[in-house]
Structures are given as C-alpha cells and as structure tokens.
C-alpha positions as protocol buffer text, in pm:
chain_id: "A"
residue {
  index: 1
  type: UNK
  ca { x: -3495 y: 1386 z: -5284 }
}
residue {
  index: 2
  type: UNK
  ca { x: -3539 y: 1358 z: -4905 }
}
residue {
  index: 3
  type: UNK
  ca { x: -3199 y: 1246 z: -4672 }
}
residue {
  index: 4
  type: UNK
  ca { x: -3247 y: 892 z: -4518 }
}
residue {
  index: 5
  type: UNK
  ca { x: -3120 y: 1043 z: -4204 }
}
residue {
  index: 6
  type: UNK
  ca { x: -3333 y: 1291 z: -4171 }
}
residue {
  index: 7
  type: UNK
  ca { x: -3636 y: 1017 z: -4244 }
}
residue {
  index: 8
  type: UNK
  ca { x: -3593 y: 813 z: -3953 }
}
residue {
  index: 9
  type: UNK
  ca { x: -3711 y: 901 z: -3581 }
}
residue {
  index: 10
  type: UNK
  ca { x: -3394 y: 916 z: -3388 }
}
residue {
  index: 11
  type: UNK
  ca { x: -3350 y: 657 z: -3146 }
}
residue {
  index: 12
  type: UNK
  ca { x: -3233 y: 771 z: -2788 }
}
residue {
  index: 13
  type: UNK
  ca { x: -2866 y: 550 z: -2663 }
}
residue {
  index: 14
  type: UNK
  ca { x: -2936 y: 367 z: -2405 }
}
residue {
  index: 15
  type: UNK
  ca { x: -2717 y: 423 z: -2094 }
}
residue {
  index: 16
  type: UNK
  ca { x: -2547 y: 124 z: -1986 }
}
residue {
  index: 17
  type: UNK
  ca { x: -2472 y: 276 z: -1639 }
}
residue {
  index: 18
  type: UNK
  ca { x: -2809 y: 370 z: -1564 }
}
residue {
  index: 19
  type: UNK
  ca { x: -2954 y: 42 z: -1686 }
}
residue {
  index: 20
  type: UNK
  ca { x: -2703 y: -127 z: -1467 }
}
residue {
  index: 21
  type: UNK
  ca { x: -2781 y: 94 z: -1145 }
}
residue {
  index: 22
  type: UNK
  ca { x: -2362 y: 206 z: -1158 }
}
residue {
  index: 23
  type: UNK
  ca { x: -2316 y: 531 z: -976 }
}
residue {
  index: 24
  type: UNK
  ca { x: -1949 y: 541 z: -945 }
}
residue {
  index: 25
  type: UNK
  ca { x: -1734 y: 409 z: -1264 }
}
residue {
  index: 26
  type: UNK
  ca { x: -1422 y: 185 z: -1115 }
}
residue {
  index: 27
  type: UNK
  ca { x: -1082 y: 75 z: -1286 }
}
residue {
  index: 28
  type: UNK
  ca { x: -1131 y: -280 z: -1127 }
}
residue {
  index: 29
  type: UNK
  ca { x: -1465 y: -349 z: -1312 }
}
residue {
  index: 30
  type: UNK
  ca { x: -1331 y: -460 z: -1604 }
}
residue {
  index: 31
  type: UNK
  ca { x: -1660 y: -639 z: -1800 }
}
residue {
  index: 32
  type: UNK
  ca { x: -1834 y: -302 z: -1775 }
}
residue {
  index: 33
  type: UNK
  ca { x: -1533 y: -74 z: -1904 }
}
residue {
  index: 34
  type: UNK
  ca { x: -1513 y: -345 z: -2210 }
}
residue {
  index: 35
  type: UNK
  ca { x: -1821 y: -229 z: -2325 }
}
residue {
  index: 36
  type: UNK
  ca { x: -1719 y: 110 z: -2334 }
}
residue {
  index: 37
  type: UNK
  ca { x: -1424 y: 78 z: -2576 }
}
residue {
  index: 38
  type: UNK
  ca { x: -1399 y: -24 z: -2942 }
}
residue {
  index: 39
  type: UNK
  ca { x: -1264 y: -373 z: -3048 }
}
residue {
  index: 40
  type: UNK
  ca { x: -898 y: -182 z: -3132 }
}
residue {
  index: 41
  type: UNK
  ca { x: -896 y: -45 z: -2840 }
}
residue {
  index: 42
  type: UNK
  ca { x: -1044 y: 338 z: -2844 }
}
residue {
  index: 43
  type: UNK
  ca { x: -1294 y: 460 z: -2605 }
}
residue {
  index: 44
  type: UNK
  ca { x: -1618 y: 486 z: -2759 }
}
residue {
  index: 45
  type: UNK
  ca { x: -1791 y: 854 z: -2781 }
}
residue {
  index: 46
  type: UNK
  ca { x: -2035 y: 979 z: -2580 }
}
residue {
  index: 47
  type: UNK
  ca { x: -2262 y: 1031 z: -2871 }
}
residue {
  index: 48
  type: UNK
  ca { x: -2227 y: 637 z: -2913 }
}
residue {
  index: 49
  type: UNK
  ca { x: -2257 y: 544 z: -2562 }
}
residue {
  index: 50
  type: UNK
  ca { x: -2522 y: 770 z: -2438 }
}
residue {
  index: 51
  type: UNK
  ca { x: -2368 y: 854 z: -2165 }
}
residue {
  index: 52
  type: UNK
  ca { x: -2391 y: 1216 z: -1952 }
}
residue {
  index: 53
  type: UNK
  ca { x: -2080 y: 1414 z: -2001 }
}
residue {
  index: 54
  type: UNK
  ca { x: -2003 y: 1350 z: -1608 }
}
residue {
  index: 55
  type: UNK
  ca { x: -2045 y: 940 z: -1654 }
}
residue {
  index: 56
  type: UNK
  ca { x: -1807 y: 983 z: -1970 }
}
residue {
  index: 57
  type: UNK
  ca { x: -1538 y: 1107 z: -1786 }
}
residue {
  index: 58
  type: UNK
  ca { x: -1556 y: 906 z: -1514 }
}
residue {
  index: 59
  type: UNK
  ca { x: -1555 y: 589 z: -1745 }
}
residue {
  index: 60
  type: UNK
  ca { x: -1247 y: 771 z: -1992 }
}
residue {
  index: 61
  type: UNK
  ca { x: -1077 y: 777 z: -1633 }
}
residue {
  index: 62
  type: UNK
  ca { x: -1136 y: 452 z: -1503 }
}
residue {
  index: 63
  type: UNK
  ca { x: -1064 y: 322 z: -1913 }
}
residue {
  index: 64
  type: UNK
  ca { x: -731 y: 459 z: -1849 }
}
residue {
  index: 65
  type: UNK
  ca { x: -630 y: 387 z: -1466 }
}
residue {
  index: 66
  type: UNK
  ca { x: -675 y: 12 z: -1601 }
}
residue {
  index: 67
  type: UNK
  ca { x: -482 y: 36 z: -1901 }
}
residue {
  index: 68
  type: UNK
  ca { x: -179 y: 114 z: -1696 }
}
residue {
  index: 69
  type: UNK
  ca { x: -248 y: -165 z: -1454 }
}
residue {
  index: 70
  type: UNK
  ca { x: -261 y: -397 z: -1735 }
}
residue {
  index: 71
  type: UNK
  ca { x: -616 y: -450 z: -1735 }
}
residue {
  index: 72
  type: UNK
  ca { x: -737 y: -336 z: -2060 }
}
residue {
  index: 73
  type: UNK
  ca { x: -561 y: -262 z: -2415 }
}
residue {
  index: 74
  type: UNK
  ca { x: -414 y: 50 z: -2509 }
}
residue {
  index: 75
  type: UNK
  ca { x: -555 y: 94 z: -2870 }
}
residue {
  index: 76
  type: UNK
  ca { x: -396 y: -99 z: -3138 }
}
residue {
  index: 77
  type: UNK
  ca { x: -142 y: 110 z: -3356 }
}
residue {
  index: 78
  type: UNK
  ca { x: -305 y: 293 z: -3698 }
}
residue {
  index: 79
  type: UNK
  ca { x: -192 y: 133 z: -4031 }
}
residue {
  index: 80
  type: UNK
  ca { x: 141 y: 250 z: -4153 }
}
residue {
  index: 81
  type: UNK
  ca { x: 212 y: 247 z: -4497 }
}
C-alpha cells in the first residue's frame, strides 16, 4: 500500500520575505513578524516558513527584540494538568 506522502509532488514554501522584497528583518515591523509566529505565540519553523536559515534568524531575532518591547506575545503557557 503506497504512503499518501510520498504520492504527492511536494510543494516548495513560499518565502514571505522574498515575495515582499524585505532584505533586513526589523523588531518595529510588527504585521510582517505576525506572520511568522503561531496563534499561541511560537515562532513558526523554517521548514513551515520557507525561509533561508540566515532570514530565520534574523526574523527569530527581531520575533524576540519585540517581545520584550511589548510588541508581540511571548507564547501562551502549555496545559498543566
């Protein structure tokens, strides 16, 4: 029985900085880091955002100079039980 995953032709990220001609990530620009972190909070892989491994750290960077200045959530706390 074949895998579905393997079935499908994979389908290349798109990169969001590219697409928006970005070529420095900054802690001010808050729409563009929103898209870059989950709705609790996390930052999003790099394998989800298609980023290069350069553009991910600058954006992890910039995710977290605005979290301290209030800009952005922290991510929400895990269930406790």
């Amino acid at each position: 029985m074949p895998r579905p995953n393997r079935d499908r032709p994979v389908k290349r990220k798109v990169n969001l900085l590219r697409a928006a001609k970005v070529t420095e990530v900054v802690w001010k620009d808050v729409e563009l880091l929103r898209k870059f972190i989950s709705d609790r909070g996390k930052i999003r892989a790099r394998r989800v955002t298609g980023l290069t491994p350069q553009q991910q750290k600058q954006v992890a960077t910039a995710i977290k100079n605005a979290r301290e200045m209030a800009l952005l959530p922290y991510p929400a706390a895990g269930r406790t039980s």
